[in-house]
C-alpha positions as CSV (number, residue, x, y, z in Angstrom):
1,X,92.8,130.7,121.5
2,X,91.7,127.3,122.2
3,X,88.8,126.3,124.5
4,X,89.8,123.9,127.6
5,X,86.7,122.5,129.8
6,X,87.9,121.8,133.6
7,X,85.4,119.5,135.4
8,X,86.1,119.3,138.9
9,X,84.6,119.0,142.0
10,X,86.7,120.9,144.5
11,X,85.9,124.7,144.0
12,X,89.9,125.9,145.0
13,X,91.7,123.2,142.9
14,X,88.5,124.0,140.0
15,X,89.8,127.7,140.1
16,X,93.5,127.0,140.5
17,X,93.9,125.1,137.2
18,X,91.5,127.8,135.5
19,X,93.8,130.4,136.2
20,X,96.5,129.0,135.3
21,X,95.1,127.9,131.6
22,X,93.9,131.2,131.3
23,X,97.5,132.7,132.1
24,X,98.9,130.7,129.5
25,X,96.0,132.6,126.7
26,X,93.5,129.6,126.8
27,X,89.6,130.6,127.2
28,X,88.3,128.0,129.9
29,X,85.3,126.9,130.7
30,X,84.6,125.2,134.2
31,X,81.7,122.3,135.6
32,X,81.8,121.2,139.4
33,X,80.5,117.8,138.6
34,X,80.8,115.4,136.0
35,X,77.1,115.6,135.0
36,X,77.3,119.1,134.1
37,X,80.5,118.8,132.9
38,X,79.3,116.3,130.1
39,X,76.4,118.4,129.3
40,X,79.1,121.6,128.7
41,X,81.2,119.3,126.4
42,X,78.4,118.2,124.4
43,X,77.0,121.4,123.7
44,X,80.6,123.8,124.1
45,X,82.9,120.9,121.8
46,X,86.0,122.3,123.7
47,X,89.2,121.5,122.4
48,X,90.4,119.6,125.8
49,X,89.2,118.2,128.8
50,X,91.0,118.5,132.0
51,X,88.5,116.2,134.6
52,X,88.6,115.0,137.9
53,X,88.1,111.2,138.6
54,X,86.5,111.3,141.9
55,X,83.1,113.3,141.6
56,X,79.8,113.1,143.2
57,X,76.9,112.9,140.3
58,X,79.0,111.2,137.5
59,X,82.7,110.1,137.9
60,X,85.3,110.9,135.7
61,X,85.3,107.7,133.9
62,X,81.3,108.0,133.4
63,X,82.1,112.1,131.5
64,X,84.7,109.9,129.3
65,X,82.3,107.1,128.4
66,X,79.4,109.5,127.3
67,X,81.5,112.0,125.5
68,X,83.0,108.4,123.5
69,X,79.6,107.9,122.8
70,X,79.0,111.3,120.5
71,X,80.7,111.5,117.4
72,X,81.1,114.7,117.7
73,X,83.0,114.9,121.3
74,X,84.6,111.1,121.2
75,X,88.3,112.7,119.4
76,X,88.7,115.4,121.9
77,X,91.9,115.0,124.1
78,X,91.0,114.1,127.9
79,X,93.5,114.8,130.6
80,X,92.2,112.7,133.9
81,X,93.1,114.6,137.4
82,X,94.2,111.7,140.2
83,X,95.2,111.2,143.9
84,X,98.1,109.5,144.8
85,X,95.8,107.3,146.3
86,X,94.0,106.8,143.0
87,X,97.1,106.3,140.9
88,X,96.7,102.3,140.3
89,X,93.1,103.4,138.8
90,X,94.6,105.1,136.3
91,X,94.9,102.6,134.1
92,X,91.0,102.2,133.7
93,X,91.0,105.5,132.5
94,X,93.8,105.7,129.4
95,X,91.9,101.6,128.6
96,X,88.3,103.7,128.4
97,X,90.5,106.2,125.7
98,X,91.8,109.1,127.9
99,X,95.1,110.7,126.5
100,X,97.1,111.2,130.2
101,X,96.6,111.6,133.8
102,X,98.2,114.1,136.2
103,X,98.4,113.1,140.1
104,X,97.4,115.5,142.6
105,X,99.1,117.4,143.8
106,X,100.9,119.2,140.8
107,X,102.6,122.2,140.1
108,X,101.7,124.5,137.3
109,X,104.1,123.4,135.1
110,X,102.9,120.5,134.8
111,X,99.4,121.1,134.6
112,X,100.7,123.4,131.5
113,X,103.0,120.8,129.7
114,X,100.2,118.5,129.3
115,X,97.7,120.9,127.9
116,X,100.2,121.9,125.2
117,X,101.5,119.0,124.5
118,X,98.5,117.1,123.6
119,X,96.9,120.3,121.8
120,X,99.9,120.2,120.5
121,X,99.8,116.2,119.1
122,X,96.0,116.5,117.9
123,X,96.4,120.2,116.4
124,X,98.9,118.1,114.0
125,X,96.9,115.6,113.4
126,X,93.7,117.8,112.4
127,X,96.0,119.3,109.5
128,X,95.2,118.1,106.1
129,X,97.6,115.1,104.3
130,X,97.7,114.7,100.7
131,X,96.7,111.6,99.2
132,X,100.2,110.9,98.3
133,X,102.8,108.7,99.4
134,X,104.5,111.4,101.7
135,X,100.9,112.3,103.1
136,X,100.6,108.9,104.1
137,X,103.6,108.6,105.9
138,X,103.2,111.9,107.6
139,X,99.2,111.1,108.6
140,X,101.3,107.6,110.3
141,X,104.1,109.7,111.5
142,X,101.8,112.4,113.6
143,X,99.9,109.5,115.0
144,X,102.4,107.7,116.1
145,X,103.6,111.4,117.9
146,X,99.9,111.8,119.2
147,X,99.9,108.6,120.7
148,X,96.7,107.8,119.6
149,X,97.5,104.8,118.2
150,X,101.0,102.1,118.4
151,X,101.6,101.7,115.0
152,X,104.8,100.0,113.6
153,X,106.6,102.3,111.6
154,X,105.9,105.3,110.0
155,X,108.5,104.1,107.0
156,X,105.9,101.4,104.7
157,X,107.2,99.3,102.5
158,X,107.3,100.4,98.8
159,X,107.4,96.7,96.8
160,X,107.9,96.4,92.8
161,X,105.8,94.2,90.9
162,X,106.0,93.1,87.5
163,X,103.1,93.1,85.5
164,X,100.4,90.3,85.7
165,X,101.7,89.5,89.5
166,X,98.7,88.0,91.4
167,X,98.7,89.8,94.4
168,X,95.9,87.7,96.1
169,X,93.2,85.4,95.0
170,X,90.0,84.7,96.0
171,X,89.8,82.9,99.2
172,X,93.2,83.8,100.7
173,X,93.1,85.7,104.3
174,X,93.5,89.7,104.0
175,X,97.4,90.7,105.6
176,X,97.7,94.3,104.1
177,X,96.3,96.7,102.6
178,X,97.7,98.2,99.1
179,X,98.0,101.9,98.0
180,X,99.3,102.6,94.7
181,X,102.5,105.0,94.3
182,X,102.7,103.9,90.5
183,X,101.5,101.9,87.6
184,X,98.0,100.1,87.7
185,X,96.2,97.1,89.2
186,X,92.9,95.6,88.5
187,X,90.7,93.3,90.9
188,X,88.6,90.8,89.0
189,X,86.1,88.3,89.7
190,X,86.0,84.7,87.7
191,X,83.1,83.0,86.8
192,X,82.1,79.2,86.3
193,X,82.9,79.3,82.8
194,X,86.3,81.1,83.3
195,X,85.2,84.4,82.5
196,X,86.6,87.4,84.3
197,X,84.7,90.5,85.3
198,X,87.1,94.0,86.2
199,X,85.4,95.0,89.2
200,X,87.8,98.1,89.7
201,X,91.3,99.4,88.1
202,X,93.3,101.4,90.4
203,X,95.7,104.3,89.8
204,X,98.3,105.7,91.4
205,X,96.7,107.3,94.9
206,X,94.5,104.5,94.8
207,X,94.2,102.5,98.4
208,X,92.5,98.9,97.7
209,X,92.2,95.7,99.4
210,X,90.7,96.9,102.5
211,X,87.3,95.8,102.3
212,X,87.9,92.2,103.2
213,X,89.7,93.6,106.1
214,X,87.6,95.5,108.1
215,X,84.5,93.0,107.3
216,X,86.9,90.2,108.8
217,X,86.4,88.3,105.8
218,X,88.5,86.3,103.5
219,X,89.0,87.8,99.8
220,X,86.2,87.5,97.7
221,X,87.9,88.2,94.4
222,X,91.7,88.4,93.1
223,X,94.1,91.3,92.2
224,X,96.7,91.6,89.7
225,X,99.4,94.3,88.6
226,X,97.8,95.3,85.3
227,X,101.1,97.2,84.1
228,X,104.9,97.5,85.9
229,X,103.9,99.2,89.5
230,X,104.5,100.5,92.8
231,X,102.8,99.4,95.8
232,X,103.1,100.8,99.3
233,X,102.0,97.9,102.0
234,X,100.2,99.0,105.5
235,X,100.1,95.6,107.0
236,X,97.0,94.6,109.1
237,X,97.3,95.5,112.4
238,X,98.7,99.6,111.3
239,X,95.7,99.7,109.0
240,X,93.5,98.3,111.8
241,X,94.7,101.2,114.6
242,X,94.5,104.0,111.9
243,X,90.7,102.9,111.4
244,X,90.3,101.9,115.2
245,X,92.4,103.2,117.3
246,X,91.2,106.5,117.3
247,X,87.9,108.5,115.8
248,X,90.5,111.6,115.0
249,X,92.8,109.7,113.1
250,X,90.3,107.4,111.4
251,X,88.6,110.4,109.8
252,X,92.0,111.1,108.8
253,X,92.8,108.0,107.2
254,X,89.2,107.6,106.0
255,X,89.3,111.1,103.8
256,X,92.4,109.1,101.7
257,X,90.2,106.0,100.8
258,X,86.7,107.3,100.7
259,X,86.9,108.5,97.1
260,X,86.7,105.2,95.7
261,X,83.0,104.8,97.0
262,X,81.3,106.7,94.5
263,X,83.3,105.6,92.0
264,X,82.0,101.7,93.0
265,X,78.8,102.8,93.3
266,X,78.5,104.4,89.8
267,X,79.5,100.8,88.1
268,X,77.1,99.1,90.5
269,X,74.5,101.4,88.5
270,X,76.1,101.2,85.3
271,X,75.9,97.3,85.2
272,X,72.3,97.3,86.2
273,X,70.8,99.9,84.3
274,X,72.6,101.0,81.1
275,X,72.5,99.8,77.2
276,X,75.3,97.9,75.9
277,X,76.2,100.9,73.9
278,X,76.4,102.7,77.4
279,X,77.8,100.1,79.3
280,X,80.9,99.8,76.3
281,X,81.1,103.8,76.8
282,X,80.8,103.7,80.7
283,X,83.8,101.5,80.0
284,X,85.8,102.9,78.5
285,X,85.6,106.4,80.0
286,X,86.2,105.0,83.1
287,X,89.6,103.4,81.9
288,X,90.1,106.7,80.3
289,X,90.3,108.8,83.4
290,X,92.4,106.0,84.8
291,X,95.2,106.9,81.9
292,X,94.7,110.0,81.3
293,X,97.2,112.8,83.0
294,X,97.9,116.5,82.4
295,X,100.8,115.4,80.3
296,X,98.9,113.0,78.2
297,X,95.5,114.8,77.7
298,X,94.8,112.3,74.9
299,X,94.9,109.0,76.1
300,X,95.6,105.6,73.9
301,X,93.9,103.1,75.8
302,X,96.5,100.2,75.2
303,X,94.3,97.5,77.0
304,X,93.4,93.9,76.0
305,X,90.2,93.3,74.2
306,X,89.1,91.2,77.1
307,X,90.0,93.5,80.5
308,X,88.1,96.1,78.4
309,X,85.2,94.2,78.1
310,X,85.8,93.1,82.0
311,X,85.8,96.4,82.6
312,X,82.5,97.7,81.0
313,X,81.2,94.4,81.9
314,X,79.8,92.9,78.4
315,X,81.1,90.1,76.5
316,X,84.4,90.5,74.1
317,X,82.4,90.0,71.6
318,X,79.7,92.2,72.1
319,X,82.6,94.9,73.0
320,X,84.0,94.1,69.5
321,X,81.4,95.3,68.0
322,X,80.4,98.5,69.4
323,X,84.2,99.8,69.4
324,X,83.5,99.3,65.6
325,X,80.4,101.2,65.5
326,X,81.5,104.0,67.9
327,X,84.8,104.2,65.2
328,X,81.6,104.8,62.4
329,X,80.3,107.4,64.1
330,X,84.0,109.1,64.9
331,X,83.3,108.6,68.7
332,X,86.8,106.9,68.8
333,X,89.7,106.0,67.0
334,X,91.3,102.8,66.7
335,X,94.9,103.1,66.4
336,X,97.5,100.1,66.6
337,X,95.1,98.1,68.5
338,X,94.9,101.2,70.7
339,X,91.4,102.8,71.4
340,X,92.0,106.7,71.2
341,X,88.9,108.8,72.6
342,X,87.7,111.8,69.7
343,X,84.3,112.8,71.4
344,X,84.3,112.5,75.2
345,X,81.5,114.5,75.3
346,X,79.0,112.4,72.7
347,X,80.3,109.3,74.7
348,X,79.1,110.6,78.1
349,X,75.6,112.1,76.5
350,X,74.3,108.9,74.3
351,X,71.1,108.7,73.9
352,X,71.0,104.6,74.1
């Protein structure tokens, strides 16, 4: 059962639609003016508002405008009520974020189709998406059915690139945003001297490049296909509506790419805090969880010298010479040129 909040002003037509809601198994909950009827949604959270547009107190378009305000009540679907004579208004209404209109006077069927349908639409789009390609598409596919956002096509582009492809460099203006369906990619920052810094490696279910976009900014460092890969492309303006369009879907979108934050944040710390013997380990472990899969629980990190060091952020040299001491104390392995892991556990716990 599914709570629906009628806010209208006209006691007959207020208890006409709340019957029929009811008939159709919906609890409802009704407000005679647009003041109280805000106050009920803020505190209630219904699952849909049916509202009136012509109301002494507060209009309709005022309920709309506060309830966009709270976080809490800005994704719930809002139906507006009309008059013929209020028809050309409408429009004000669905640019303010409402989800349809019905024009006085209506028949119960049609009072009914809209409730379900758009309970319907968001009910969808509440469901959970894996952070997989298919999720993707699907989280695209039930918002373009919602209507909560025009986006382009819920088929993205799946490119192939070769390894070392620059995807973008420094400077250049931000068109799309990647997520990785295989293979890796590392963004990387270049000194004065040449030197490169890894700032991130990204794995398949990895989104990246999307930073730039939402701060409106130009690229501030360069990404290249570390290994053969798989890239799905969202262009701007898709990845823009998913994040903006709507509060619902954005949460969606948002539960897909939030997991790199912590992971950013922890090489933030690592690079101001931690030894060189940390810093080498931070490293390495964090390429090692990059690699490693249920298949392959013992990874051989097959990584250059230098986008290791990049990636713990030390010098080659001073990287050199740690993996040798960690080999000395059987912390790792050194295998072909291939770092092989022995004691995860002593790597994560040294002392200095």
């Amino acid at each position: 059962m599914q709570k629906i909040l009628v806010i209208e002003d006209n006691n007959e037509v207020r208890e006409n639609i709340a019957e029929i809601i009811r008939l159709a198994g919906h609890e409802v909950i009704t407000a005679e003016n647009g003041k109280m009827g805000a106050e009920i949604a803020l505190s209630e959270k219904p699952d849909l508002v049916v509202c009136d547009i012509m109301m002494p107190v507060l209009d309709g378009y005022g309920v709309l405008h506060l309830l966009n305000k709270h976080e809490e009540t800005a994704g719930i679907p809002f139906i507006f009520l009309t008059a013929r004579s209020e028809r050309s208004d409408f429009r004000k209404g669905m640019e303010m974020g409402a989800d349809d209109y019905i024009t006085k006077p209506f028949d119960g069927i049609e009072l009914l189709n809209a409730v379900e349908s758009r309970l319907k639409k968001v009910e969808n789009l509440r469901r959970n998406f894996e952070n997989s390609p298919d999720g993707l598409k699907d989280l695209i596919q039930s918002v373009n059915q919602s209507g909560l956002a025009a986006l382009a096509s819920d088929d993205k582009e799946v490119c192939s690139y070769t390894k070392k492809h620059l995807l973008y460099g420094e400077g250049q203006r931000p068109k799309t945003v990647y997520y990785v369906v295989s293979g890796k990619v590392r963004t990387y920052l270049t000194n004065e001297d040449g030197k490169e810094y890894i700032t991130h490696v990204y794995s398949p279910g990895d989104f990246f490049g999307y930073l730039a976009m939402l701060e409106d900014i130009n690229y501030k460092d360069n990404a290249q296909v570390l290994e053969d890969s798989e890239l799905m492309l969202i262009p701007r303006k898709d990845f823009l509506d998913l994040i903006l369009g709507n509060l619902l879907a954005s949460k969606q979108f948002i539960k897909m790419i939030a997991h790199n934050t912590a992971s950013d944040e922890q090489n933030l710390l690592n690079l101001a805090y931690n030894s060189l013997r940390k810093k080498v380990s931070f490293g390495l472990l964090k390429l090692m969880e990059k690699y490693k899969t249920p298949e392959h629980p013992v990874v051989e990190l097959d990584v250059s010298r230098e986008n290791m060091a990049s990636a713990a952020g030390v010098a080659t040299e001073s990287l050199i010479r740690t993996l040798g001491d960690f080999k000395a104390e059987k912390l790792i392995d050194i295998r072909n040129g291939k770092v092989v892991i022995l004691n995860e556990k002593r790597l994560r716990d040294l002392p200095y």
